[in-house]
MARROFI-882912 format. One record per atom (N, C-alpha, C): x, y, z; residue in three letters. Coordinates in steps of 0.1 Angstrom, whole numbers, padded with zeros to 4 digits, always signed. Layout:
! residues N
XYZala;...
This chain:
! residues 268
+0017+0047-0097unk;+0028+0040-0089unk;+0038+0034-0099unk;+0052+0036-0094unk;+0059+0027-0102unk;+0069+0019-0093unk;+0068+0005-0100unk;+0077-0003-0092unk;+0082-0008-0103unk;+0096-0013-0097unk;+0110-0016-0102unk;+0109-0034-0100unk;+0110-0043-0107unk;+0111-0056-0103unk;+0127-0059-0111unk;+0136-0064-0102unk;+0149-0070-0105unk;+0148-0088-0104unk;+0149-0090-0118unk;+0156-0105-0114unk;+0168-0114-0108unk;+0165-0125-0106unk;+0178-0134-0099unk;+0194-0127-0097unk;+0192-0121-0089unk;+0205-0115-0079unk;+0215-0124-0077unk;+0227-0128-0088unk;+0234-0140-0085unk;+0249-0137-0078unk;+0251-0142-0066unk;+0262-0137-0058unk;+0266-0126-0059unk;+0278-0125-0055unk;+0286-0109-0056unk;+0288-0099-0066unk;+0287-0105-0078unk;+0288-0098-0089unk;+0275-0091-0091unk;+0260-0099-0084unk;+0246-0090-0089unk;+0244-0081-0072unk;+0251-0086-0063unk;+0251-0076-0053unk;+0256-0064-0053unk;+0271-0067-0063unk;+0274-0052-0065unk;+0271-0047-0074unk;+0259-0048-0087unk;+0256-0042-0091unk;+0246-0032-0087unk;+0237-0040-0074unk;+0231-0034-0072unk;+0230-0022-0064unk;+0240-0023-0056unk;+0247-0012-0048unk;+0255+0001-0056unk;+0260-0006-0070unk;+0262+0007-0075unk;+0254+0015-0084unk;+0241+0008-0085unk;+0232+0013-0097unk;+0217+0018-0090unk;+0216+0009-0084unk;+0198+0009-0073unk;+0197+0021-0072unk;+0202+0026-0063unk;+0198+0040-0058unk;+0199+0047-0069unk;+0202+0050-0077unk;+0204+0060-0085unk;+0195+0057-0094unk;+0190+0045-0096unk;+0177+0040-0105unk;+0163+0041-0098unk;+0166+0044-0084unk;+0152+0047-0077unk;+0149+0065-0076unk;+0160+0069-0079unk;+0157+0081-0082unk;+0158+0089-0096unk;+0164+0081-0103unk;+0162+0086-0116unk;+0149+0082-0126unk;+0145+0071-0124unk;+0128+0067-0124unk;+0121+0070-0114unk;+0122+0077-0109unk;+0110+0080-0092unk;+0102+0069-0088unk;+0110+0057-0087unk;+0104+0041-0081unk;+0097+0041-0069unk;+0088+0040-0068unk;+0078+0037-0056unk;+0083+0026-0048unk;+0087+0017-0053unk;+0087+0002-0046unk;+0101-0006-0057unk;+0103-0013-0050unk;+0115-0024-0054unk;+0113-0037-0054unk;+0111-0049-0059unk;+0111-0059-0057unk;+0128-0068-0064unk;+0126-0077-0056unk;+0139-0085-0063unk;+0138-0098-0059unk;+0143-0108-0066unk;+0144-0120-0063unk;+0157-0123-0060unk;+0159-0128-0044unk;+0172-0131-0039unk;+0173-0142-0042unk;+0173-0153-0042unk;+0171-0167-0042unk;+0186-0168-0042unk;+0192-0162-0053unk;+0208-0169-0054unk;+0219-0157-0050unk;+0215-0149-0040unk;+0223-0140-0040unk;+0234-0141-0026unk;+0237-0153-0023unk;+0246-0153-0009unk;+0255-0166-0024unk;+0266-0169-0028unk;+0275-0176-0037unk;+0264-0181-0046unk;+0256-0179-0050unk;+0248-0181-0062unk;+0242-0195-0059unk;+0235-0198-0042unk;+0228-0203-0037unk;+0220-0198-0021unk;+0208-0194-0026unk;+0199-0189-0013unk;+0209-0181-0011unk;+0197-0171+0005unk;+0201-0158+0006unk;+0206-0164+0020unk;+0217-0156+0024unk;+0220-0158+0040unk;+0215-0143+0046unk;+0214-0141+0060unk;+0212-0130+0065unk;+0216-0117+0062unk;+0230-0116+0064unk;+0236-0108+0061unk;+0233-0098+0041unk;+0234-0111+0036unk;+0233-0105+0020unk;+0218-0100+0024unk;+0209-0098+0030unk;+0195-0101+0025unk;+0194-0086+0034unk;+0198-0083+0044unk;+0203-0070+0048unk;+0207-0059+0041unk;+0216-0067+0034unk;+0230-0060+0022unk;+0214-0054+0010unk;+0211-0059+0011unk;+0199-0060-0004unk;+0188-0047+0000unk;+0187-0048+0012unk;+0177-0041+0018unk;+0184-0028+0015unk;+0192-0026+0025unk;+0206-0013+0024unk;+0202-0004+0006unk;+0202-0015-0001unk;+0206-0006-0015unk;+0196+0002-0019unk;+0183-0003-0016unk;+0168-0003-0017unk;+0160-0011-0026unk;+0163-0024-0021unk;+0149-0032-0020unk;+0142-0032-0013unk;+0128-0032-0015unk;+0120-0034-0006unk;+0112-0048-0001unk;+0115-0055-0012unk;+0109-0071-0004unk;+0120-0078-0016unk;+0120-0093-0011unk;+0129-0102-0018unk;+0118-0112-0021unk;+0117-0115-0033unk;+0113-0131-0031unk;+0121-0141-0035unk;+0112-0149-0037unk;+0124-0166-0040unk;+0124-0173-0045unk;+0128-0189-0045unk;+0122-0200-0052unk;+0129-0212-0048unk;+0131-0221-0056unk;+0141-0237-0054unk;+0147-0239-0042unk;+0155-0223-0043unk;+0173-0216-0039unk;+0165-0213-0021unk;+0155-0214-0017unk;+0151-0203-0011unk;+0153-0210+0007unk;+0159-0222+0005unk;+0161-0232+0019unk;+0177-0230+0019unk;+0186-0228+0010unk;+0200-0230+0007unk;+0208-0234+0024unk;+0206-0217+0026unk;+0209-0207+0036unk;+0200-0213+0048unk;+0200-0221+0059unk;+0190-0223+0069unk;+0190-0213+0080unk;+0198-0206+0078unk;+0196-0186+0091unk;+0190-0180+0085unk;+0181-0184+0071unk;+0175-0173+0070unk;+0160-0177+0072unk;+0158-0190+0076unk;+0146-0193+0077unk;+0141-0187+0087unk;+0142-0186+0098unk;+0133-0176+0109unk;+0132-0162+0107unk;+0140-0154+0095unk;+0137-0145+0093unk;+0129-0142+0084unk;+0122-0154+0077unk;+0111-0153+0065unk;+0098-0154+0073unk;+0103-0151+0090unk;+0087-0146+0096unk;+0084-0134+0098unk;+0097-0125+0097unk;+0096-0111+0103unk;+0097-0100+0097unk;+0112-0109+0082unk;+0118-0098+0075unk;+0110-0099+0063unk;+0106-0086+0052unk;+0103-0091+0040unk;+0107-0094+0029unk;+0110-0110+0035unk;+0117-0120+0025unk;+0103-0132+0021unk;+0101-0128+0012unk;+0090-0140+0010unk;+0098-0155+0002unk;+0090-0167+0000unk;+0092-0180-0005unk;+0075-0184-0016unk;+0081-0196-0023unk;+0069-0195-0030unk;+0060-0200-0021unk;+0046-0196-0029unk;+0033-0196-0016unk;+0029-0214-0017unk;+0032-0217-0031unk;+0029-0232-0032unk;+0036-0238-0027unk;+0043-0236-0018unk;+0050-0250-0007unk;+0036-0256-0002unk;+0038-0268+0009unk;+0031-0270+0011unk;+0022-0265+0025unk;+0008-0268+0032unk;+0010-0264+0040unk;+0023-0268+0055unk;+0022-0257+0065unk;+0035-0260+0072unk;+0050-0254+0071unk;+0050-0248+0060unk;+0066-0245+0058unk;+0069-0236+0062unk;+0076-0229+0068unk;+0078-0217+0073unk;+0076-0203+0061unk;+0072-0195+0066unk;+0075-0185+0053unk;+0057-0179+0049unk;+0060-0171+0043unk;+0045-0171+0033unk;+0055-0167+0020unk;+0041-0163+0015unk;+0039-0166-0001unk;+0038-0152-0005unk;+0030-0145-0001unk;+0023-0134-0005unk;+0024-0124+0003unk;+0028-0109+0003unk;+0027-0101+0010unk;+0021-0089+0006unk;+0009-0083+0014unk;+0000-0070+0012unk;+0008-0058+0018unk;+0013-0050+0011unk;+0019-0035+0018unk;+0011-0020+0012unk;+0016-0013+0020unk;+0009-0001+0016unk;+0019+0007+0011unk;+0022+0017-0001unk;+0027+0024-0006unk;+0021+0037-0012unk;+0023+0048-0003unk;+0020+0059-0011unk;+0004+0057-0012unk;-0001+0056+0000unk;-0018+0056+0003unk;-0017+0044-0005unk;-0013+0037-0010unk;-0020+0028-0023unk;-0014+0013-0017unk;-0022-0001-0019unk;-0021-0015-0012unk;-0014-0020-0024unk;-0005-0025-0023unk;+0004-0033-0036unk;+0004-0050-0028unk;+0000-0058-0035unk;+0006-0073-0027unk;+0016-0077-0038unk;+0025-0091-0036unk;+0035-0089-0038unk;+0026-0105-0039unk;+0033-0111-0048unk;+0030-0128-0047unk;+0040-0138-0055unk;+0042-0147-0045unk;+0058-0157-0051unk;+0050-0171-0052unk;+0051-0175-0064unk;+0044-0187-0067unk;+0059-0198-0079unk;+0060-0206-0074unk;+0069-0216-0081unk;+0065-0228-0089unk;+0067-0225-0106unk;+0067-0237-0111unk;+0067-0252-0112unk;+0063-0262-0117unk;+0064-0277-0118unk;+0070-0280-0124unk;+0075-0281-0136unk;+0086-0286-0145unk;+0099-0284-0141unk;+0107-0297-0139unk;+0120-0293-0133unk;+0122-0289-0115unk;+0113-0287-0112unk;+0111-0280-0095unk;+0113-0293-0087unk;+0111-0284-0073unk;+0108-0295-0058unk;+0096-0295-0060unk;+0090-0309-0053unk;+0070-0306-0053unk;+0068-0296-0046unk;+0059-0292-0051unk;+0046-0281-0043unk;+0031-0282-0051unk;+0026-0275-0047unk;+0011-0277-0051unk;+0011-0272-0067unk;-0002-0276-0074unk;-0005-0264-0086unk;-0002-0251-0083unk;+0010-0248-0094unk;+0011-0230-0090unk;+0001-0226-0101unk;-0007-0229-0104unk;-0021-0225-0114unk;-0035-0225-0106unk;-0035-0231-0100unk;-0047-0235-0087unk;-0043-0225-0078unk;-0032-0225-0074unk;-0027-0220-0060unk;-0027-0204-0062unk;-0023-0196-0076unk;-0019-0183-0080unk;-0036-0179-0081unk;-0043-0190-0085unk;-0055-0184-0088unk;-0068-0177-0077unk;-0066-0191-0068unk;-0068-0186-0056unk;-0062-0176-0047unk;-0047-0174-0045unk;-0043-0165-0039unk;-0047-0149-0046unk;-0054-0145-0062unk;-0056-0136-0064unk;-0068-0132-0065unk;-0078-0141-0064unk;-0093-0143-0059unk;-0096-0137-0044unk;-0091-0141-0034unk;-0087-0141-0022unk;-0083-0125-0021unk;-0075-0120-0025unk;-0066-0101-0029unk;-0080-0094-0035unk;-0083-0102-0045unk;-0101-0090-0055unk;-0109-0092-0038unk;-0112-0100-0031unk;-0117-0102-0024unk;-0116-0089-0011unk;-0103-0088-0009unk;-0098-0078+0000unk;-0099-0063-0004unk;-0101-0060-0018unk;-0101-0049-0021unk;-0085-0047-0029unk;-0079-0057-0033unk;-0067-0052-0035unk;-0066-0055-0049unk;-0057-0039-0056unk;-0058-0044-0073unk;-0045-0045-0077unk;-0035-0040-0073unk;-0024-0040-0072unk;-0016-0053-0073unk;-0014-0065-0080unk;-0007-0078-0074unk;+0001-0075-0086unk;+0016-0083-0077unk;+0025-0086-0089unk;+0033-0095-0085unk;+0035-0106-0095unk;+0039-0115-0095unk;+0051-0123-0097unk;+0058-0127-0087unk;+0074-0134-0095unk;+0071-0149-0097unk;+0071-0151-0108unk;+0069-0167-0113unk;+0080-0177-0111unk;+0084-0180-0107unk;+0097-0186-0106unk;+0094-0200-0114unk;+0093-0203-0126unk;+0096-0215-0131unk;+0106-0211-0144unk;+0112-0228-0150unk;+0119-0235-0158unk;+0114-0230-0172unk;+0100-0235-0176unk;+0094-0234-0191unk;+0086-0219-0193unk;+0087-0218-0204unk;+0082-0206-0210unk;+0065-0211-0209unk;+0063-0225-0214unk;+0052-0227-0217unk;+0040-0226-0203unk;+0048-0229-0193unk;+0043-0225-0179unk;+0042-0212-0176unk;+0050-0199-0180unk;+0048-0190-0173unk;+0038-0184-0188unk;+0038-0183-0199unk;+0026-0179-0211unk;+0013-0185-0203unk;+0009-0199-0199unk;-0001-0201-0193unk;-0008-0199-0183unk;+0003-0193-0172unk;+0002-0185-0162unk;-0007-0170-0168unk;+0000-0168-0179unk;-0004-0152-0179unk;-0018-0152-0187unk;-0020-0162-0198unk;-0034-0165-0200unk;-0047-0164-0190unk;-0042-0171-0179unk;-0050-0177-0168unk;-0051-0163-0161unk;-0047-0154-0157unk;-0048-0144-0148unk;-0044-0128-0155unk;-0040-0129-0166unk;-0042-0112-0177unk;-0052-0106-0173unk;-0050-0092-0171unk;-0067-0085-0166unk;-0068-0089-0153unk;-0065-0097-0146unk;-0070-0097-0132unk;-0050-0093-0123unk;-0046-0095-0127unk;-0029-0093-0121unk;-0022-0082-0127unk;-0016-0069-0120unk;-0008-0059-0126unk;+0004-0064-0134unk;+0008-0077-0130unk;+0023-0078-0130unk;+0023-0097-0133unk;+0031-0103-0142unk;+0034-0115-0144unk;+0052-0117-0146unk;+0057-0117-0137unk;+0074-0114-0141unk;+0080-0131-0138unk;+0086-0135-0147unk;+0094-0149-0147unk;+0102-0151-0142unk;+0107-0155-0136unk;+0122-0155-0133unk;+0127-0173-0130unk;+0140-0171-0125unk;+0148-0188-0120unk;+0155-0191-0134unk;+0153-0189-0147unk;+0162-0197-0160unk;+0176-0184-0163unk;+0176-0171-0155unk;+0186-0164-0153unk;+0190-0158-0168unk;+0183-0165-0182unk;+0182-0158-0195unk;+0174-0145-0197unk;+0176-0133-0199unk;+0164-0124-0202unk;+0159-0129-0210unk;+0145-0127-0213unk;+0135-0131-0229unk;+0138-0116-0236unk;+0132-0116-0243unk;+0125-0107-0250unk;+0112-0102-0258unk;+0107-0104-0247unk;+0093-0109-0249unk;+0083-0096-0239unk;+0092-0086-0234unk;+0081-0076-0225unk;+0071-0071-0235unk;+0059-0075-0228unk;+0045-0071-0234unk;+0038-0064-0222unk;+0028-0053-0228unk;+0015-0055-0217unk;+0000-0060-0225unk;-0007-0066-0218unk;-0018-0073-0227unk;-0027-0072-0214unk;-0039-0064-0214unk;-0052-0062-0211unk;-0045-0056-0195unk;-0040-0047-0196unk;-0036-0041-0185unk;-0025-0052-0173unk;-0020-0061-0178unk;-0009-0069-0171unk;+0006-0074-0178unk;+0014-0066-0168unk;+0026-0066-0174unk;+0030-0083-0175unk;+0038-0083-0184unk;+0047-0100-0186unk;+0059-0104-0192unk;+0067-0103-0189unk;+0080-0113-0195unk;+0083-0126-0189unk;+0093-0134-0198unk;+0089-0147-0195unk;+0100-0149-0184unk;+0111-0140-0190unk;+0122-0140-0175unk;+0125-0125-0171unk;+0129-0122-0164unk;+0140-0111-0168unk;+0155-0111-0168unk;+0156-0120-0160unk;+0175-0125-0164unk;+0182-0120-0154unk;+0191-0129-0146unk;+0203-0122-0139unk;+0206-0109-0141unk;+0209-0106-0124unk;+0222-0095-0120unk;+0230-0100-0113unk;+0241-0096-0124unk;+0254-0107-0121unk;+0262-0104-0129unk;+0272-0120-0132unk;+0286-0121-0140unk;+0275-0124-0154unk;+0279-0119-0163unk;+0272-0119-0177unk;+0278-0128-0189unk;+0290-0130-0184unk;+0301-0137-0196unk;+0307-0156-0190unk;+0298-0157-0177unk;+0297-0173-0178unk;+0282-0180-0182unk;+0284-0188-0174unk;+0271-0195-0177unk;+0261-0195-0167unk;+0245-0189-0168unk;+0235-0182-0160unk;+0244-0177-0144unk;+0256-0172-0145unk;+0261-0162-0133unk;+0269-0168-0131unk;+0271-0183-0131unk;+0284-0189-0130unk;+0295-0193-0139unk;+0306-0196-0130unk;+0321-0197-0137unk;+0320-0203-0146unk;+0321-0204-0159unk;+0323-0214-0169unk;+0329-0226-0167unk;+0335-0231-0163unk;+0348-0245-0158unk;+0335-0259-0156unk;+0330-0257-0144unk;+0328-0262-0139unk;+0313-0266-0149unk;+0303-0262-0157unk;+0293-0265-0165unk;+0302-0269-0176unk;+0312-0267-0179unk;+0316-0271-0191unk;+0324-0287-0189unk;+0321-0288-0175unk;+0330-0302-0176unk;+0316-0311-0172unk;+0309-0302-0165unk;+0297-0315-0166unk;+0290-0321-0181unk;+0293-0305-0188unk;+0286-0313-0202unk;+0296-0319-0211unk;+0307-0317-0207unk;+0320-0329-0216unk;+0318-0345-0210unk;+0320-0344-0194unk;+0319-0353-0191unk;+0309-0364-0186unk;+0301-0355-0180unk;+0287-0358-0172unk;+0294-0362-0157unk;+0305-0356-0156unk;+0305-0359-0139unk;+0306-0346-0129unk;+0303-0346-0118unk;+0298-0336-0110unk;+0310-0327-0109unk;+0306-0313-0108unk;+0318-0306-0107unk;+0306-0289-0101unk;+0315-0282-0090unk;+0309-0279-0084unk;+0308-0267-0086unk;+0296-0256-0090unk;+0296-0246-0090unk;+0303-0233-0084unk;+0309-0225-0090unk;+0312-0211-0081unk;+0312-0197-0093unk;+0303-0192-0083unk;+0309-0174-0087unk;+0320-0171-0094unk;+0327-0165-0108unk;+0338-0161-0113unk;+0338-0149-0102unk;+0356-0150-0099unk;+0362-0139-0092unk;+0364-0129-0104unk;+0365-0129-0111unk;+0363-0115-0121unk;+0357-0116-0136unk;+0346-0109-0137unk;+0336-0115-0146unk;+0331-0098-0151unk;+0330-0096-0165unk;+0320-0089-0168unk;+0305-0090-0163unk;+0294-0079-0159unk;+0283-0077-0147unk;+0269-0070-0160unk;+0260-0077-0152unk;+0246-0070-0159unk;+0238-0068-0145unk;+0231-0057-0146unk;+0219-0053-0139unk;+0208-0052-0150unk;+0197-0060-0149unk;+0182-0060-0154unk;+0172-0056-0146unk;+0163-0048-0144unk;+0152-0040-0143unk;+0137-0043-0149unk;+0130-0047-0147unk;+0119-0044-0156unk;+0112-0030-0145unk;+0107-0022-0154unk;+0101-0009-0147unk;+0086-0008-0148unk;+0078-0009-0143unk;+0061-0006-0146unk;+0056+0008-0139unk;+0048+0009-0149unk;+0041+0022-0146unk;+0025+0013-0141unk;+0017+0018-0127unk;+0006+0010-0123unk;+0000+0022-0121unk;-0017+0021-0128unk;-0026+0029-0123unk;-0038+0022-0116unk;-0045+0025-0107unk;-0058+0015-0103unk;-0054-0002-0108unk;-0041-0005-0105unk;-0042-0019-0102unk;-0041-0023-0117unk;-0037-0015-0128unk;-0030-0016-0141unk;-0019-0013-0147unk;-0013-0022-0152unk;+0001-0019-0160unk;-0002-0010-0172unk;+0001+0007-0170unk;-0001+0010-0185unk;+0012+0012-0192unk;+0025+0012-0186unk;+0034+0011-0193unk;+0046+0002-0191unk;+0052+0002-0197unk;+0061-0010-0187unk;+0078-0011-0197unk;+0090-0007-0191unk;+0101-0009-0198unk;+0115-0019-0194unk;+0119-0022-0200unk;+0132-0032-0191unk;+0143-0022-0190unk;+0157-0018-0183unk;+0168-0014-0184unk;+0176-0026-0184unk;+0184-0024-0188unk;+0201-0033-0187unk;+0209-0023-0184unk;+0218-0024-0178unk;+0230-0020-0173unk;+0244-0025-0174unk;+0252-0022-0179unk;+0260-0031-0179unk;+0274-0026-0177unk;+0285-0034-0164unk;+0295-0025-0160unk;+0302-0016-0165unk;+0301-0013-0177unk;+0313-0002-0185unk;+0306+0008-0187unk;+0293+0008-0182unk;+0285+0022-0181unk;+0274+0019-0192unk;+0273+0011-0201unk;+0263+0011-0213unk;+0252+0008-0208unk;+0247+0010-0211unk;+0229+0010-0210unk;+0221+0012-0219unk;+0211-0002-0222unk;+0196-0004-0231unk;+0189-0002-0223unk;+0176+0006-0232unk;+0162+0005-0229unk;+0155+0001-0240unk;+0145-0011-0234unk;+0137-0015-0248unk;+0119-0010-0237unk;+0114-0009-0245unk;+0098-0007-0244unk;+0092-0019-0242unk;+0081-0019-0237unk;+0072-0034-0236unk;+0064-0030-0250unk;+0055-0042-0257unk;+0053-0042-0265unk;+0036-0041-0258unk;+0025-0029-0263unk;+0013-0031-0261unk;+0003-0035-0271unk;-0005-0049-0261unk;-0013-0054-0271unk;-0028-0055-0266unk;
């Protein structure tokens, strides 16, 4: 099987990337499955309906989320129907799940959204909570999981992957909108610490420069927005899964003017 996981989709600049590159990346890698993190992809806060439709259109096949994932309140009744997931460590009560079991190509892939503590809203241990929700999956027969980590620290998502390497296909970071450089596979589970915005590439994590550059001159509030014309990245990480293992795993970048890197994951 191979699945495609796209990081943090930030407003209009990483929607149109992905509309003009997706499809043609699901068939030029023969992608099984799509994953992407919407969170910031309606003005580079939460998803509204519509964009989350738009996302579907290009071919994603599930969204997950994080922080960003209440922004938008129309989209909350649709995180019962549509496959839009939230992280699973909210508390109980919240609307949404966490984790979604699908079938692909005879084969059961779950999908699991778990959000960091450092810097975050409360939620439970996402170390307690990821551990159990993948206990719970071996339980069901399922070997297939892959993971969007949505936290702040590197040191959180390395500990994450300590904790669960060999038992999870997939460990993908995302929410700090930096790519790492850091794609490994280690004991059959893929891991980077982020994969980094699709979006405007030349502000700051997707947004306009103005407005971050006066909060750190001044320290007074100044309100984010989308640049109306911005140089654009699409990021990719690509895995190759056999029986519920990462055996290969590569990142793409994309970048408006047609250039495109491929780097390899590093096997250890």
């Amino acid at each position: 099987m191979r699945v495609g996981f796209i990081g943090d989709i930030v407003g209009k600049p990483g929607r149109s990337m992905l509309e003009l590159h997706l499809r043609k990346l699901r068939q030029e890698f023969a992608l099984d499955f799509v994953i992407a993190n919407g969170e910031n992809a309606s003005h580079g806060f939460g998803l509204g309906s519509q964009h989350a439709k738009e996302l579907f259109s290009y071919g994603v096949d599930i969204l997950t989320g994080g922080n960003h994932s209440w922004d938008k309140k129309e989209i909350i009744p649709l995180l019962e129907v549509l496959p839009i997931l939230r992280p699973l460590n909210y508390p109980l009560g919240v609307p949404g799940r966490g984790v979604s079991v699908l079938h692909v190509k005879n084969e059961t892939i779950a999908v699991l959204n778990i959000m960091g503590h450092y810097g975050m809203p409360m939620v439970e241990n996402p170390f307690l909570s990821a551990q159990k929700a993948v206990e719970a999956l071996e339980n069901e027969g399922v070997k297939t999981i892959i993971m969007d980590f949505h936290a702040e620290v590197t040191s959180e998502k390395y500990a994450m992957m300590h904790l669960l390497k060999g038992k999870v296909s997939a460990i993908l970071g995302t929410h700090t909108h930096v790519g790492t450089d850091d794609l490994h596979v280690v004991d059959g589970t893929c891991f980077v610490s982020d994969v980094g915005l699709s979006g405007a590439r030349d502000g700051i994590i997707g947004m306009d420069k103005d407005a971050p550059l006066k909060r750190f001159l001044t320290g007074l509030p100044a309100s984010l927005d989308i640049p109306k014309k911005c140089k654009k990245i699409l990021q990719v990480v690509i895995m190759e899964i056999e029986e519920g293992r990462c055996v290969d795993a590569f990142k793409v970048r994309i970048f408006d003017d047609k250039e495109r890197l491929i780097a390899k994951a590093l096997h250890e």
